[in-house]
N, C-alpha and C positions, 0 to 999 in steps of 0.2 A: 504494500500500500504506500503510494508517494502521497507527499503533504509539504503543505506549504505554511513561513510560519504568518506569510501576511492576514492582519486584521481589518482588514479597508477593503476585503474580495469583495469586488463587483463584478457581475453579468449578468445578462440578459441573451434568453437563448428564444428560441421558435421550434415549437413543436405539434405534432397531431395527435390528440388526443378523441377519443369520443367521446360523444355528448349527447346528451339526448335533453330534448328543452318542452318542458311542460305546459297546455294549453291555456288558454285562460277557463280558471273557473267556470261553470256552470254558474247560469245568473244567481242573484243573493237569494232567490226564492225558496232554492234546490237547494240551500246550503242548510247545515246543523249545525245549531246552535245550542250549545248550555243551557238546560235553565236550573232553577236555583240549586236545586237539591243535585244536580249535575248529575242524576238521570238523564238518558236521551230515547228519546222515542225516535221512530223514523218511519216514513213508507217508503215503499220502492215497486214499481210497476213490478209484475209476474217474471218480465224477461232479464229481470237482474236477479231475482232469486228463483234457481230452478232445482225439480227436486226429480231425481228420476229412479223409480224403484225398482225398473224393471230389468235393467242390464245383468246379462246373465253374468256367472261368475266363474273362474276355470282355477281348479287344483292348483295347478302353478300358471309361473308366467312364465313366456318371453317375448323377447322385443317384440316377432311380428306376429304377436297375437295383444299387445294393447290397440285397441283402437289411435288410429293417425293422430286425432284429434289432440291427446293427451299430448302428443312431441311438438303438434305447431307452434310455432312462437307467433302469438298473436298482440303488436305493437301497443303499449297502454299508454305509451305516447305520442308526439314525431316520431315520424322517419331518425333513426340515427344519423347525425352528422360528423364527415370528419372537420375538424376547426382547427385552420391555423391562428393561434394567438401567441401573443408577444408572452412571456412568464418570468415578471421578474426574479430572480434567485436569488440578489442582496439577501443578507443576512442584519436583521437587525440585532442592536442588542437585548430586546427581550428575548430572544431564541437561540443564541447562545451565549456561554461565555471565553475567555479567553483564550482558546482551544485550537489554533490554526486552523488550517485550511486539509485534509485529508482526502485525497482520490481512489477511490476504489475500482478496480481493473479485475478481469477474469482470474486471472493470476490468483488474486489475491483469497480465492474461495476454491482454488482446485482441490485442494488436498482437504477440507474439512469448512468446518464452520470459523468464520470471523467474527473474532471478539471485539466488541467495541466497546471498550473498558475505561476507556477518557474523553473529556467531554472534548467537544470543538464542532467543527463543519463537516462531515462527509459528504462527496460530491459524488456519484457511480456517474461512471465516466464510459461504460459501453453497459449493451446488454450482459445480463450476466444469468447463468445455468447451473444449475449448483449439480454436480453428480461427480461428487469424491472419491475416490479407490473406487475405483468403474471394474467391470468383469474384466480381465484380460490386464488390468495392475500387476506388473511384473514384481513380486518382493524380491527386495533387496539384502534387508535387515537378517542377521540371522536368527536373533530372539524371536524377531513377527513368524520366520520358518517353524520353529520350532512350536511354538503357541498357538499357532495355525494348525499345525499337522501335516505341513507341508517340509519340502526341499527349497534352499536358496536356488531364486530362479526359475520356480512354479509362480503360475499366474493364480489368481482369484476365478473362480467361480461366483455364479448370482448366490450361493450359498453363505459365501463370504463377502461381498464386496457390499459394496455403500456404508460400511461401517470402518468408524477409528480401527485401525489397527493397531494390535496389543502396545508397539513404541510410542503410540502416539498418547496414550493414557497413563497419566500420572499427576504429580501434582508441580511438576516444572514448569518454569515461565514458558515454555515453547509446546506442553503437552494439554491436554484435555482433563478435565476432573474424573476419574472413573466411576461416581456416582452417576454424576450429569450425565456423561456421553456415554455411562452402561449399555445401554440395549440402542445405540445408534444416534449420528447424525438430527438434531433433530429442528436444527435450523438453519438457513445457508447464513442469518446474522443473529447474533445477540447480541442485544444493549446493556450494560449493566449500570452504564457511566451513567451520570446526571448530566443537562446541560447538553445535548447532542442534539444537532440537524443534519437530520437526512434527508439528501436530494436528490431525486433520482434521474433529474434532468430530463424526463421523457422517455430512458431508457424502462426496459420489462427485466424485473427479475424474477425466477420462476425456476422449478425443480427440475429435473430432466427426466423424460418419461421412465427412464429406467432407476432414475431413486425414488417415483414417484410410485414405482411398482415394488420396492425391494423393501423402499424405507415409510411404512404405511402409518406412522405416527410422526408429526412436521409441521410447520410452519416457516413460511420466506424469512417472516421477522420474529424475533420472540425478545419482548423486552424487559426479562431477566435475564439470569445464569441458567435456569432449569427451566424445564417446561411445566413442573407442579411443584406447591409447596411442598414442606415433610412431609413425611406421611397420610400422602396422598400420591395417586398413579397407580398404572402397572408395573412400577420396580420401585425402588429408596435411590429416589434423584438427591438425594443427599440436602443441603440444606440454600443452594445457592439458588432454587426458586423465588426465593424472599430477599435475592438479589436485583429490586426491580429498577427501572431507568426512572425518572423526574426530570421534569421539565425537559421533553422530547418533542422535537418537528419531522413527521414524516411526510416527503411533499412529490408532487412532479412527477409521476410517472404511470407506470401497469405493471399491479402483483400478480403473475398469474400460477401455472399449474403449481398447485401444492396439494397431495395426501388428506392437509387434513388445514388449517389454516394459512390465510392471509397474514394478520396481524394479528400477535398472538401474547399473553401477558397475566400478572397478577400485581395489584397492590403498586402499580403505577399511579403517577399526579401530572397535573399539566400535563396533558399528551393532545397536540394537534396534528389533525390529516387530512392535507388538505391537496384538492387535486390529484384521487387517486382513484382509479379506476380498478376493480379484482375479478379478475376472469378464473375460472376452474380451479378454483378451490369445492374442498368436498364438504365440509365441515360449517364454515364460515368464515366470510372473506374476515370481518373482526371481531374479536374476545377479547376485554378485557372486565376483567372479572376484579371487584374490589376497588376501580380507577378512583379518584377522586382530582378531579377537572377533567373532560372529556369536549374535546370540539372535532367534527369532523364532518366538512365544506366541501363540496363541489366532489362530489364520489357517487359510483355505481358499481353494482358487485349482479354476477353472474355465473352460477354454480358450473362444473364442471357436469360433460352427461356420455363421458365414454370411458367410463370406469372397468378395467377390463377384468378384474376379482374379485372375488366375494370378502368379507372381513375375517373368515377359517385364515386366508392365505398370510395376514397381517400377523394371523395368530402361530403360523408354523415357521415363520422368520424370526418373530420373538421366542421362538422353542430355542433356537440354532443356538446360541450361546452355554446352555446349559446343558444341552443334548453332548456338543462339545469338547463340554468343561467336563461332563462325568466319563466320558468316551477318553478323553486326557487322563484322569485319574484311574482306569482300570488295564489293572496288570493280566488280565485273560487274553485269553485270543492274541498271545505276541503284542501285546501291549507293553507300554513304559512306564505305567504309571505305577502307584503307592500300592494301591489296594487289589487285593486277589480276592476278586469276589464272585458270587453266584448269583447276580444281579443280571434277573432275565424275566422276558415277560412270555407268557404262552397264550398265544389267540387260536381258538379252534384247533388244540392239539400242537400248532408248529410253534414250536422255542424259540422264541428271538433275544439275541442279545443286546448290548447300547450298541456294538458296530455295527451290529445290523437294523435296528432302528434310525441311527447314525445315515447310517446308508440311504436307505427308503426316501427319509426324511431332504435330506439333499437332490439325492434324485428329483424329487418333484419339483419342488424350486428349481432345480436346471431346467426343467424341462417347461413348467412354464414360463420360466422365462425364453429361451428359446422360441417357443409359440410367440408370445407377444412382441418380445424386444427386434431377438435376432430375424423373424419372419418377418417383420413388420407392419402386421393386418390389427393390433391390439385385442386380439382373440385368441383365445386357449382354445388349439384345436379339437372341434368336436368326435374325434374318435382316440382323443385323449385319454389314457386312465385316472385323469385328472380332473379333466370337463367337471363333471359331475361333482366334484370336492370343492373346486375353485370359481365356476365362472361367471361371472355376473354376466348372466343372460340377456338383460334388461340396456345394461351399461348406464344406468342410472346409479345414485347416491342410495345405499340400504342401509343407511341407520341419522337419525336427526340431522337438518339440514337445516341452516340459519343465514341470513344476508348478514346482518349485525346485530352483536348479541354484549350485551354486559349485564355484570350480577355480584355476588357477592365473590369476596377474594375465597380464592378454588376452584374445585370440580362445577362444572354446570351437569353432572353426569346424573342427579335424582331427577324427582318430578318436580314440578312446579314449584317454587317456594312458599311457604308461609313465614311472613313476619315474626318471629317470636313477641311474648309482649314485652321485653324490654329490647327489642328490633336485634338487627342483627349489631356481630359484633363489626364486620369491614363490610360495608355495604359497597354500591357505587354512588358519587355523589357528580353533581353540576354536570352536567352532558347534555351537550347540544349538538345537533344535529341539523344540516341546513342544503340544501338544495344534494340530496341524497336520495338515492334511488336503486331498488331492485328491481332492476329489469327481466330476471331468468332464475329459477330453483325448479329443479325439477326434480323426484323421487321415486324411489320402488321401496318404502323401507318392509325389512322383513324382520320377522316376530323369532325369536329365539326360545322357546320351552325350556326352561333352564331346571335341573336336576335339584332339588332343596336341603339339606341338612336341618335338622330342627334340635334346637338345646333349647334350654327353658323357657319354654312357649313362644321362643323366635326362629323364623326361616332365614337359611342363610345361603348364599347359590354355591355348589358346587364348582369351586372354579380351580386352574392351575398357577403356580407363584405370577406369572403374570396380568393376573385378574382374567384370564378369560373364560369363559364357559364349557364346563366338561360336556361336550353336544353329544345327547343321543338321539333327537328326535329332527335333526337336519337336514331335509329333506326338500332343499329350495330347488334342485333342478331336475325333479321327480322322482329320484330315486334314495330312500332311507342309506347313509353314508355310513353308519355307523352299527347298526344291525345288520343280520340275516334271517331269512326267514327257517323254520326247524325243516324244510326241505333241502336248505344249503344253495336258495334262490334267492334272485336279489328283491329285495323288497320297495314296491311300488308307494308314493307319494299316495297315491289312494286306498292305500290297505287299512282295513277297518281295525277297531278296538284290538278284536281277539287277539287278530294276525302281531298286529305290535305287540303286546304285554305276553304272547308266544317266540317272540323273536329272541337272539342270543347276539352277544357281542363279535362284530365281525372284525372291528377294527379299521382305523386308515391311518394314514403316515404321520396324521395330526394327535388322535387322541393317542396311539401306541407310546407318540413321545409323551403325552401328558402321563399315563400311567407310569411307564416303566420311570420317570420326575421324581413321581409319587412316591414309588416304591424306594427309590432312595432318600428320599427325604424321609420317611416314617424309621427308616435302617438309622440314618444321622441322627432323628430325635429320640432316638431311642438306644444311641451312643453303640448300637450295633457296627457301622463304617460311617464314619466320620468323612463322610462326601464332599463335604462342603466347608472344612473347618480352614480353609486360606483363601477361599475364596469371597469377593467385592458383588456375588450375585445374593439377591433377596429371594428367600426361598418361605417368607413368613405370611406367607397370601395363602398358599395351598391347603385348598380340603376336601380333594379328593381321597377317601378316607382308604383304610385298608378293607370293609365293606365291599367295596365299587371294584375293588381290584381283586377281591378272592371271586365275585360274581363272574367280572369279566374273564377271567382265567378259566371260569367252572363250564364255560359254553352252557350256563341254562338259562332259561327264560327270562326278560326282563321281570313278568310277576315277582319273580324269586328274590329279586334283588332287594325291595321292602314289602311287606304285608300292605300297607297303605295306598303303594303306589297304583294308580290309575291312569291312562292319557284321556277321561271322558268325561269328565267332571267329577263334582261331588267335593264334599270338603275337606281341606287335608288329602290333597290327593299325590303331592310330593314332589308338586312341582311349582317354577316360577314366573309366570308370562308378563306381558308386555314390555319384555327387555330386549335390548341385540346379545350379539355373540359376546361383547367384553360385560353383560350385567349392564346397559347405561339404561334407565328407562326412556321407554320411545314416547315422545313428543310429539315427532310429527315434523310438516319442513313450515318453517316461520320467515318470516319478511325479516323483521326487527323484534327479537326478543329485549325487554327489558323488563329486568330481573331485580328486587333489592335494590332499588335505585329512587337517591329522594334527593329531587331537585333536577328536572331537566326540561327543554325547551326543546320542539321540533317544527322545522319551517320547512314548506316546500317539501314533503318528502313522497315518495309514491312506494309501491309494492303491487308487481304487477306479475302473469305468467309463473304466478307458482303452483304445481300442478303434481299430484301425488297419481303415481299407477299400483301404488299399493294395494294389497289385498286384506282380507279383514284377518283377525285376530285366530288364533284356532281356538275351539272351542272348547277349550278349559276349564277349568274351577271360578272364574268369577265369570260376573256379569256386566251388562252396559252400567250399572251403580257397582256393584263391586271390585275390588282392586286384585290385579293381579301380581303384586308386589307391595311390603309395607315400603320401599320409598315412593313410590308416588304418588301423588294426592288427588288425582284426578282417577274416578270407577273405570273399568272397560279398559277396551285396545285404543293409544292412541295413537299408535304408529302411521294410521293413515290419513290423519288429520291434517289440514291446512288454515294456517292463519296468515291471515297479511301481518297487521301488529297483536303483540301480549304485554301484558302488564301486570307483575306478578308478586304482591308483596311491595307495592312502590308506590311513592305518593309525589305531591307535588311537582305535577307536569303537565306541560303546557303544549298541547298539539296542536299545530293551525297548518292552512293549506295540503289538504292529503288529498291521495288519488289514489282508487284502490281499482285493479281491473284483471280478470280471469285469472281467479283463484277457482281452482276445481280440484276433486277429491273424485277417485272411481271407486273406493269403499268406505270413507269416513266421511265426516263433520268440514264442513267450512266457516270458519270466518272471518268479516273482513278485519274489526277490532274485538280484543277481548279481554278481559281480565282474570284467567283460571283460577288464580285464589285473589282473597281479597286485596284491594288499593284503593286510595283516596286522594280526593283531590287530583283528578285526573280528569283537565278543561279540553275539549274537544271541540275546534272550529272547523266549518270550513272543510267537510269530507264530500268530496264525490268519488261517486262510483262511476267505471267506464263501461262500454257499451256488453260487454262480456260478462261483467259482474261478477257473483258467485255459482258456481255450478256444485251439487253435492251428488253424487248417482249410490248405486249399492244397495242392499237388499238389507233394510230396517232390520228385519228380524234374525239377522245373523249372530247369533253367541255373541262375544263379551264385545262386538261393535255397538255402539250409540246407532240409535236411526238416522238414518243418512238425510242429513238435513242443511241447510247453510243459513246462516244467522250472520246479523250485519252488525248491531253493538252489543254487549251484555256484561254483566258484573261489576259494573263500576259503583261505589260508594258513594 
């Protein structure tokens, strides 16, 4: 990174950016207005609220069985334009301080993420692609050989690559924290400094499809050290989450492909964003969660919609290091390591070891990467052995989707929030928001059946040290992935009660790594082999129990596995719905969440073309009032719900000038504004609807889905 130490940088550059520029209002007749008690009534002719009950519904999906309609992009405003305008990039001095001048070049992000640890100017001075240790990274180092598993002089594999390598982690001025950067890469910049402007000059910074495939937890920006505070995440990011940026300018340019966000943060202040456009993010273009000063001017965000895997594959990436780390530690099989053990898992009779889970396990990640990367079509070929494990059919977003979202410092990963009565402890505070706009969210989100644990009258999901879900009921691309039927046939998406709770564990490359984890870890806690006693991995998530593991070894029936268990209802049935693959409750895909946030202002803003092809909920142990999980607060499935704006827990806020236009749902709930649990003090001027409205379709009476209905305001105080 070159820099300069002049304090006097002037320039003025010209660039294209898109825009999209809002009509005038509807006359004042058609507008809503407050009244006292800040209730709002409204009518709306027929052709803005449509309800349609009769679309049929199909087992699964894919792409070319949604109807067209759900992909069109239907304009909620002008025509986009492109705009040459002048942009001044003077820096004053409210936005930095005495920090020189700093150029960011490609260079400067090959090898890994850039820390930006002092304050001053950063200027990105070309496009920039973040994909670090790429497949075909020649190692050099002989520790990285050895720690790999490799020879000096072996390249990387999709197995290994887009991750710090072993030299790179430590705690030296030139290395990575091993907390932080444990389970990967997980921003191409992090801010930690106070007092920085970022300028992007026009330039796009954006992941590169193959880190975007490899490394499926990320953000462009993240402005901490970590991506979560303690003891919160899929791993122990150690403590540098709560190392956040103050008083930050992000300006001038286009964030685009990232994994999972745009702009991304916790327990930040003064943070402005202005002039910024977020193309293909999956997640949400911004999060900041806990901010307190929030402005962000002249922005449009636009989800990504050719997502080539499912969130299993996110989850067999995050296996790799620990699958690894135990395959390093055992002395069988011509091994180097410490321990001579008998650490082996049996599926259906055949013995598998760590190297041969080790194996499988890599395998498939070669190979889907190959499919997508090396072939180049962004599709897991379909006569893959893998198709069926991995592949988002749909190529849509399958778990919560947000244009802009802030909340309380942490996870947004429960339901909804409620206020405590003495409020939260880090809310979000002062955020404004001002000629902003979502133009595009589109979704398929899918419902995860999650496996329950119950201790003292609490359910708890079955997951692996990484938080993710031990799946046996996964069955998104018609075929059960994880069962067999007692024929030793593969089992169909539509196979009734009996046939599941008759089925036996069949295994695939994902849960075999989770179990045979398992089984080491219960060996460690139990001071049987000490697996894990030098190593920087978190292994204090895991509970998959030894239960789950003598079941799946026994090849009998899933009934066997608890007395309680059911897949048909009924209560206490031992399982946990309305969640994705990592446990997050489903939500739904939202324009602008705002969450725990008291004090904000929004002018000009719209949410238009957000459009859910999601299916309904499976039909579980709750209902459309009852909850399929104790974290979230809202009854029923809400994974295929659509809201323009939410307001959740937050008060004092000021909305004027909205445009709300073709939000539509093919099996859940629409709405245009809403408030799921209580807020106050929330002034609403100035809403129109556009000619598309809201559309709700899906078939009312379907299990733990709400009736398919679309509503324009509700829940305000």
């Amino acid at each position: 990174m070159k820099k300069t130490n002049s304090n006097n940088y002037h320039w003025s550059c010209f660039f294209k950016r898109k825009a999209r520029a809002v009509n005038q209002l509807v006359s004042d007749s058609s507008r809503l207005l407050p009244i006292e008690n800040r209730l709002l009534s409204v009518k709306y002719s027929h052709r803005v609220l449509q309800v349609n009950d009769t679309l049929k519904l199909v087992p699964w999906l894919s792409r070319e069985s949604v109807p067209e309609a759900f992909f069109e992009e239907k304009p909620s405003l002008e025509d986009s334009v492109l705009q040459s305008s002048a942009v001044d990039i003077t820096v004053s001095e409210s936005e930095s301080s005495d920090g020189g001048v700093n150029y960011i070049y490609q260079e400067d992000i090959d090898r890994g993420t850039l820390l930006i640890d002092k304050p001053g100017k950063y200027l990105v001075m070309e496009d920039l692609v973040f994909n670090p240790n790429p497949v075909g990274t020649v190692i050099r180092n002989p520790l990285d050989a050895m720690a790999l598993g490799l020879q000096v002089g072996d390249k990387l594999d999709a197995s290994l690559a887009g991750r710090p390598l072993p030299s790179q982690l430590g705690y030296g001025d030139d290395q990575y924290d091993p907390k932080a950067f444990g389970i990967g890469f997980f921003s191409m910049l992090a801010i930690t400094s106070n007092d920085v402007v970022l300028d992007l000059q026009g330039h796009t910074i954006q992941q590169s499809e193959e880190h975007a495939l490899l490394q499926r937890f990320y953000s462009n920006i993240e402005t901490a050290g970590a991506p979560f505070i303690s003891d919160q995440g899929p791993h122990d990011f150690g403590p540098n989450g709560s190392k956040s940026a103050h008083d930050l300018s992000i300006k001038n340019g286009i964030i685009g492909l990232s994994s999972h966000h745009g702009i991304h943060g916790n327990g930040n202040s003064n943070v402005k964003i202005r002039n910024v456009d977020f193309i293909d993010f999956e997640v949400a273009a911004v999060a900041l969660n806990g901010v307190d000063g929030l402005k962000i001017t002249d922005s449009t965000a636009s989800n990504r919609s050719d997502v080539p895997v499912l969130g299993f594959f996110s989850n067999a990436r995050f296996l790799i290091p620990y699958i690894d780390y135990l395959a390093s530690q055992d002395a069988t099989n011509d091994g180097d390591g410490l321990i001579d053990s008998d650490l082996t898992l049996t599926v259906q009779g055949q013995i598998k070891s760590v190297f041969d889970i080790q194996k499988s396990l890599r395998d498939a990640i070669n190979s889907v990467y190959d499919d997508i990367i090396v072939e180049g079509d962004n599709r897991i070929d379909q006569t893959s052995q893998y198709h069926q494990l991995f592949s988002n059919s749909t190529g849509l977003v399958e778990a919560n989707s947000y244009g802009y979202l802030v909340g309380a410092v942490g996870v947004q990963v429960n339901g909804f929030p409620v206020s405590p009565e003495d409020g939260f402890q880090s809310p979000s505070k002062d955020v404004t928001i001002k000629n902003t706009h979502v133009l595009s969210l589109k979704s398929h989100i899918i419902e995860v059946p999650v496996l329950s644990n119950a201790e003292d009258g609490q359910e708890y999901p079955v997951i692996d040290p990484i938080g993710a879900a031990f799946q046996l009921r996964n069955n998104q691309n018609g075929v059960y992935s994880t069962l067999i039927s007692q024929d030793g046939q593969s089992l169909n998406a539509s196979a009734d009660t009996t046939d599941v709770l008759n089925a036996s564990y069949n295994g695939n490359v994902v849960a075999d790594a989770q179990l045979i984890l398992a089984k080491a870890i219960h060996q460690h806690q139990n001071n049987h082999e000490l697996w894990f006693e030098n190593s920087f991995l978190d292994i204090s998530r895991n509970s998959i129990g030894i239960d789950i593991i003598d079941w799946a070894e026994s090849a009998e029936p899933l009934s066997q596995l608890r007395e309680s268990l059911d897949v048909d209802g009924g209560e206490d049935n031992g399982w946990i719905y309305n969640v994705d693959n990592m446990v997050h409750v489903n939500k739904g895909t939202i324009g602008f969440k705002l969450d725990a946030l008291t004090g904000g202002v929004w002018r000009d803003v719209s949410a238009s073309n957000i459009v859910s092809s999601g299916l309904p909920g499976f039909n579980g142990n709750y209902t459309s009032e009852e909850k399929g999980f104790v974290k979230q607060e809202l009854g029923g499935y809400n994974g295929a719900a659509v809201r323009g704006f939410t307001f959740s827990g937050s008060a004092d806020v000021s909305v004027k000038e909205v445009y709300i236009d073709n939000l539509s749902s093919l099996s859940g709930e629409v709405y245009g504004i809403q408030s799921p649990t209580p807020s106050t003090s929330i002034h609403l001027n100035q809403i129109d609807f556009g000619p598309s409205g809201l559309i709700a379709s899906g078939d009312p009476a379907f299990g733990p889905n709400h009736s398919a209905n679309a509503f324009d305001i509700s829940g305000f105080a």
